[in-house]
C-alpha positions in Angstrom: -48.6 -120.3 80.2 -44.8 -120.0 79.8 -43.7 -116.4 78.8 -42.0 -116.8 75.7 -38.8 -114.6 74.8 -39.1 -112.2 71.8 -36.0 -110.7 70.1 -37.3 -108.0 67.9 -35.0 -106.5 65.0 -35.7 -102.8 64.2 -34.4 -102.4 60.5 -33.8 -98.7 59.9 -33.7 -97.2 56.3 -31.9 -94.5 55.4 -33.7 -92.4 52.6 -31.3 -90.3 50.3 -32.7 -86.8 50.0 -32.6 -85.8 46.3 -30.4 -83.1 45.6 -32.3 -80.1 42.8 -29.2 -78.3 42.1 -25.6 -78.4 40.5 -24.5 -76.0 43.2 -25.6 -78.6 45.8 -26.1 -74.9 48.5 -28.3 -72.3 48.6 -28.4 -68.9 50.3 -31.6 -67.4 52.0 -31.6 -63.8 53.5 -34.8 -62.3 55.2 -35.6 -59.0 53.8 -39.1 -58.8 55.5 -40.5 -59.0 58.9 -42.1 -62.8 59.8 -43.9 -60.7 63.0 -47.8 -60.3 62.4 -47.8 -63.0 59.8 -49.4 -66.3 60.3 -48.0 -68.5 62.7 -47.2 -71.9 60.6 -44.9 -69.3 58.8 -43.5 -67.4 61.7 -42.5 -71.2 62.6 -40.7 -72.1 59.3 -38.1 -69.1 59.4 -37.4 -70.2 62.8 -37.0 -73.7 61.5 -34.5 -72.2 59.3 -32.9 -70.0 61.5 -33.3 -66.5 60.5 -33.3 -63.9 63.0 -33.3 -61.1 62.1 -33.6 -58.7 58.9 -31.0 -59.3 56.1 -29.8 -62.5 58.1 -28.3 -64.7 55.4 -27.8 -68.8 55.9 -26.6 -71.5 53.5 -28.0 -74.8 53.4 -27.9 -77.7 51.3 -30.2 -77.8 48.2 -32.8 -80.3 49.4 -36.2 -81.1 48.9 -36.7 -80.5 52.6 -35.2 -76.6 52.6 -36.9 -76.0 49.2 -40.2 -76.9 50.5 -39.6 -74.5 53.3 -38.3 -71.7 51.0 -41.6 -72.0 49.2 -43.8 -71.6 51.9 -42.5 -68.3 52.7 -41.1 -67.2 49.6 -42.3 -64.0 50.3 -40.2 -62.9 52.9 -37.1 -63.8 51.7 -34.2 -63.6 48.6 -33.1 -66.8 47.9 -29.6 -67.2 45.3 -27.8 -70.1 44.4 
């Protein structure tokens, strides 16, 4: 049997991430400890990048950050 030579396209799509805000940003500061609680958590405010007590970040206003900001709402102060 002859080998047969396969070109294979990939075809990439590039969703648009829906934006919930006017401001298009919003800040998150830490105001309590993520140590002792559970550890899916303890990963999602290293996924956002908080380090330490009253560490603030910006980020865009996406579905993405909101979902993590409401997963641990209770450790931190979000503002728009």
């Amino acid at each position: 049997m002859a080998k047969e030579n396969r070109t294979v396209k990939k075809v990439t799509t590039i969703q648009k991430t829906q934006v919930s805000s006017k401001h298009n940003t919003v800040s998150v500061t830490l105001v309590k400890s993520f140590h002792g609680r559970l550890p899916s958590h303890r990963e999602t405010i290293v996924g956002l990048g908080l380090k330490r007590i009253n560490h603030t970040k910006k980020f865009k206003d996406t579905s993405e950050i909101r979902g993590m900001i409401n997963k641990v709402s209770y450790l931190l102060k979000v503002e728009n």
